[in-house]
N, C-alpha and C positions, 0 to 999 in steps of 0.2 A: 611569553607563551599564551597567555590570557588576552593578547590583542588576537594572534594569532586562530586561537580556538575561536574568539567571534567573528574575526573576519569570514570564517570556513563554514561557521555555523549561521551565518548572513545568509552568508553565498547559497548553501543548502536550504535556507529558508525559503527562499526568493526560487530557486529554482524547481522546490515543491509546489511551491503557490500559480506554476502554471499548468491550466487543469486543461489537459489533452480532449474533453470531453467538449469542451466550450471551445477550443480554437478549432479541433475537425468539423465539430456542427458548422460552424460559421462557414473555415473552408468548403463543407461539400453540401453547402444552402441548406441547412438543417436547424430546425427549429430551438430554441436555447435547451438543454436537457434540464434546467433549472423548472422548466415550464411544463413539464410533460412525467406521465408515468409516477417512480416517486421522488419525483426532482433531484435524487442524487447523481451529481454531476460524473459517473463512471461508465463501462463499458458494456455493464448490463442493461443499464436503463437508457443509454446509443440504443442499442439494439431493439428495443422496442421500436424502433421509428421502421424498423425493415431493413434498415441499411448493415448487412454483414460487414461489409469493409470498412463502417466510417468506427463500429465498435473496435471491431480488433487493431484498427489505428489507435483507438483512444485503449486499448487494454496495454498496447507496444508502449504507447510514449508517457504514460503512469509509470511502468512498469520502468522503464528505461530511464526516468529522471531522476526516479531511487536508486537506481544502481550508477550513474553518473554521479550525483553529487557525493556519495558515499566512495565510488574510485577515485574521483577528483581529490577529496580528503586525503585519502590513504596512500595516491602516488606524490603529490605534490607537500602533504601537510609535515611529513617529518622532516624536508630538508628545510623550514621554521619552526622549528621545535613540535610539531603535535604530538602528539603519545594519543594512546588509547583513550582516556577521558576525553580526550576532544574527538577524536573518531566516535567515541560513543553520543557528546552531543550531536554532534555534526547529523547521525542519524535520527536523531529525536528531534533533528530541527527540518528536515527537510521531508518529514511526516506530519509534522507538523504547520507543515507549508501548504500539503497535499489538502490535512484534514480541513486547516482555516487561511485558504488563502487570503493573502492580502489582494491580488487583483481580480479578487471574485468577491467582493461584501463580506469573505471569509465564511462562503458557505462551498464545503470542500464536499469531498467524497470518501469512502466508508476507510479506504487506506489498503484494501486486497490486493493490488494490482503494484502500487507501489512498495507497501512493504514484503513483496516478493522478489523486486527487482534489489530492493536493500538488502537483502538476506544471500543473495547472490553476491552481490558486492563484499558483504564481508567474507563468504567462502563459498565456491561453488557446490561446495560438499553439503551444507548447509542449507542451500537455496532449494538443492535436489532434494534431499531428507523430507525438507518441507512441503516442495513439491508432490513428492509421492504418497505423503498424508492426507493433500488436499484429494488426489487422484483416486485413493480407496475408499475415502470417506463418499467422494459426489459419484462413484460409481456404485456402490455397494447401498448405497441410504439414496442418492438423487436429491440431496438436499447441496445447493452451491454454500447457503450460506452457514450451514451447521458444515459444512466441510473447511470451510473459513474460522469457523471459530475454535477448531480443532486442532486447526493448523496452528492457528494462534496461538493456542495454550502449547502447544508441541514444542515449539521453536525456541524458547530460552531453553528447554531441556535437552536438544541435539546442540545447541550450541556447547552448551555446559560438560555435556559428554566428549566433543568432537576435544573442546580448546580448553573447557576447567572455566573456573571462576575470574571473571574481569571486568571492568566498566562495561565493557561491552555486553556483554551476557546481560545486566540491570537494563542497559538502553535497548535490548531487544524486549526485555521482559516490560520495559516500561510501554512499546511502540504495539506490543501484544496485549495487557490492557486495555489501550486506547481504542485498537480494532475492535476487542468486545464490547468494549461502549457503542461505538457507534453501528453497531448491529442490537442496540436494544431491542429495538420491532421487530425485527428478524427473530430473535429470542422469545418474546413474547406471540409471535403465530405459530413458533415448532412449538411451545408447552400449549397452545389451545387447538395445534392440528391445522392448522390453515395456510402454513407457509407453501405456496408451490413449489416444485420439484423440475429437478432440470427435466426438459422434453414434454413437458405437461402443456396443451397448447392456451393458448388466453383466450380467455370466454370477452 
């Protein structure tokens, strides 16, 4: 079971570590997102270039490699032994793929877009929950990313409510962590007032 758990949680490593942001720029001749903006390679900072469609490609296929590697787990992994502990890595690794990829120098992006798609993966009951936290919070405040971190914290608690206590609820709680770190600066412009607001235009 322990070869098994690493093979899955490889596999989810590796198929986090391809950053939708860096293959659509190159696809639609678009400048590296590492280089522009605040160099985090996701779908908001696509979007600075002008280009609507090359973002909401790169927020799909984030979004869609966390919910892949996490189905892939969970149709294929129990018939070699996986259990939950290993669905629960299998998810800490293929956000982990996202945050440091190996075929990007391991400079990932912030983890919104994938661990949305993951949270789906393990119930859609759960993805939605989340989703309509993110959706009051950036409608009612206008902030994307205090709606992100909110969602963050929310998310081991709808799970815990939806299915109780299990490795998996810890590897959410742990992959919800990880998104609040990597929103430091984002944290630090909402407590000093300076973070922009969705619809706000760029000076």
């Amino acid at each position: 079971m322990q070869t098994t758990t690493a093979f899955f949680a490889l596999a989810a490593y590796l198929i986090g570590s391809i950053s939708f942001a860096v293959v659509v720029s190159k696809a639609m001749g678009l400048p590296d997102p590492h280089s522009y903006g605040s160099g985090n390679p996701g779908a908001t900072n696509v979007l600075r270039t002008g280009n609507r469609q090359a973002a909401v490609l790169t927020l799909l296929g984030d979004a869609f490699k966390g919910w892949f590697a996490v189905w892939l787990a969970s149709r294929f992994g129990p018939d070699y032994g996986l259990d939950q502990t290993g669905i629960a890595v299998v998810i800490v690794a293929v956000f982990l793929g996202h945050l440091f990829p190996i075929f990007h120098r391991f400079a990932g992006g912030k983890g919104v877009a994938t661990a949305a798609g993951i949270l789906f993966a393990v119930h859609p009951w759960l993805g939605l929950a989340t989703l309509a936290t993110w959706l009051i919070i950036a409608f009612f405040l206008r902030y994307s990313s205090l709606a992100a971190l909110v969602s963050a914290v929310f998310a081991p608690f709808f799970y815990v409510l939806l299915f109780g206590t299990t490795p998996i609820a810890l590897a959410i709680s742990v992959m919800a962590a990880l998104l609040v770190l990597r929103h430091r600066s984002n944290i630090t412009k909402l407590l000093a007032g300076t973070e922009s607001r969705i619809g706000d235009k760029k000076k």
